[in-house]
N, C-alpha and C positions, 0 to 999 in steps of 0.2 A: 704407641709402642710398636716398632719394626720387628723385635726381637725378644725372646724372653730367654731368663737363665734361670734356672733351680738349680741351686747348691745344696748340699745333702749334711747333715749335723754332722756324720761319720762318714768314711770310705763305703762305698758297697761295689758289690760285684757288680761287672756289666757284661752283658751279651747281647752284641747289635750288629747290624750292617750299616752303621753311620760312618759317613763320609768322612769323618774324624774322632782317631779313635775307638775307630770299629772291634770288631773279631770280641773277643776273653779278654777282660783286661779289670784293673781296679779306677773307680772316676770317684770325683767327689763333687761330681753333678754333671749337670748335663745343660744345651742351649738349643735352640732353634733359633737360625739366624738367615733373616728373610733375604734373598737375592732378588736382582732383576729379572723381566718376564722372561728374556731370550739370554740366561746366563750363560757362560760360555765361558769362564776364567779357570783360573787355576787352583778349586775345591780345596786342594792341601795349605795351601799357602794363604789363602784369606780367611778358612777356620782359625787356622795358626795367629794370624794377625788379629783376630777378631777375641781372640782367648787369650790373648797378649796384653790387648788392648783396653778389657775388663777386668786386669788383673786376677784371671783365671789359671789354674794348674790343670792339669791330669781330668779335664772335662771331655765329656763324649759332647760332640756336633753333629745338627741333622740340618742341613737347609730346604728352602721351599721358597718358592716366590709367591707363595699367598701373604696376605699380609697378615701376620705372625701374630699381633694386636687386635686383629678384627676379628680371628676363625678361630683361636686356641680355644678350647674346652676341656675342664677339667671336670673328671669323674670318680666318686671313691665309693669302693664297696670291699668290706672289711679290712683286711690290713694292704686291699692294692688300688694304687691308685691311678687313674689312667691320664696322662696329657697327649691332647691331641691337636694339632693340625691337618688341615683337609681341605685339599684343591682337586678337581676331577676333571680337567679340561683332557686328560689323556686316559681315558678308560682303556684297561686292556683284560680280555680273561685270559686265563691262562692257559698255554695248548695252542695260542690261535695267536694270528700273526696280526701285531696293532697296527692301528692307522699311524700316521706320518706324527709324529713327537711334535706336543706340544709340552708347555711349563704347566707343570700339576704334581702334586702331589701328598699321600695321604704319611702323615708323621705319627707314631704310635711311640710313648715312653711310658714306661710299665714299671712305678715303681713299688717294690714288694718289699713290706715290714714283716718279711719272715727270713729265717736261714733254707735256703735250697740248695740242694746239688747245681751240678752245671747242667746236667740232666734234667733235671726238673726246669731249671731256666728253657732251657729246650722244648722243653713240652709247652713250655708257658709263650713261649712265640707261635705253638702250632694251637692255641688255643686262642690266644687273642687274633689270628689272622682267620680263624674260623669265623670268631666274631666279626670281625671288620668285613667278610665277604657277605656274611647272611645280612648285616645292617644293609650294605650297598644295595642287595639287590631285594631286601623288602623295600627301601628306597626308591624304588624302578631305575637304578642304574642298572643296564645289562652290563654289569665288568665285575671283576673278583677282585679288582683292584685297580691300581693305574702299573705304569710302566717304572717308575721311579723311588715306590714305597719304602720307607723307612722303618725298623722298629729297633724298640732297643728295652732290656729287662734288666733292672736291679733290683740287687736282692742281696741279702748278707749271707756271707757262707754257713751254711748249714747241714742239716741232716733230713731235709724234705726232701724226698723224691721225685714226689708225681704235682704233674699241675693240670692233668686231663678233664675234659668236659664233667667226669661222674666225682672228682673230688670237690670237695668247699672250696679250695683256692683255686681252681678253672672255673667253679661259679662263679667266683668273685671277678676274675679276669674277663668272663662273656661278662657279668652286669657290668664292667666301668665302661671296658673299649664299646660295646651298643651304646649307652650315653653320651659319653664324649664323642663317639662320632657322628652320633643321628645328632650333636646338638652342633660342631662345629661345622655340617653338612647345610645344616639351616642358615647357618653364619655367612659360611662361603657364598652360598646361593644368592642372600639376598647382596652382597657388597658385589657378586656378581650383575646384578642386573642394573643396580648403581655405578657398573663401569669400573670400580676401584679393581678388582682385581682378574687374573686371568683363568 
């Protein structure tokens, strides 16, 4: 499997930096759709074709050249769920200037079976990237991330606020995104050393 799509029973809100898609917007799912090592095309235009292609609407797109079938891991802890993809061939922290770009990259989708503000989806990106940095570097990766990261949060419009480290839904967000990424970190690693991926 190169690629994975999650379709969503209903519409939910999305808040992401995906390369299709992106920003506030309504999706009725979302894909990760694997590139090659040295991609270099035109992001708009082969999500486009790619969502065409599947007979997909109004889906948020994250791509990655790990291979999407090998590394994906999935993690649920109360009503969120975490899917993740993770390549690390470009560690970067942040503040500090990375080495020369290579194809890596860590993918976060974040999907929450609650109503939240947009605000609180807000919180809910500085809460899962909290998690994604503390897992890297109990990991022994020195980086807070790569150069490339993706995330993206749905969630049904609501009247929840907060998604911070001291509420139940930021606990639930630290326990999936630590799972799913200490598990598709082990994934990468070893299709790493088997050469499949970069």
């Amino acid at each position: 499997m190169g690629n994975f799509i999650m379709a969503f029973k209903e519409p939910m809100l999305a808040l992401s930096n995906a390369p299709h898609r992106g920003g506030l917007t309504e999706a009725r799912g979302f894909f990760f759709l694997k590139v090659p090592k040295n991609y270099s095309g035109d992001y708009k235009k082969d999500c486009l074709v790619f969502e065409r292609e599947n007979g997909l609407e109004n889906f948020v797109g994250f791509m990655t050249a790990a291979d999407v079938g090998k590394v994906i891991s999935i993690a649920k802890s109360g009503e969120v769920t975490a899917y993740v993809t993770a390549g690390i061939t470009n560690p970067a922290i942040a503040g500090e200037v990375p080495p020369p770009w290579k194809p890596g990259t860590i993918n976060i989708a974040l999907v929450i079976e609650e109503g939240l503000t947009v605000g609180a989806m807000a919180n809910a990106v500085m809460t899962a990237t909290e998690a994604k940095t503390y897992t890297l570097l109990k990991l022994g990766y020195n980086a807070t991330g790569t150069t490339s990261d993706g995330i993206g949060v749905f969630a049904f419009e609501g009247k929840k606020e907060w998604a911070g480290t001291a509420t139940e839904l930021g606990l639930n967000i630290g326990r999936a995104v630590r799972e799913a990424l200490e598990e598709s970190l082990r994934k990468w690693e070893k299709t790493r050393r088997v050469g499949d991926n970069p």
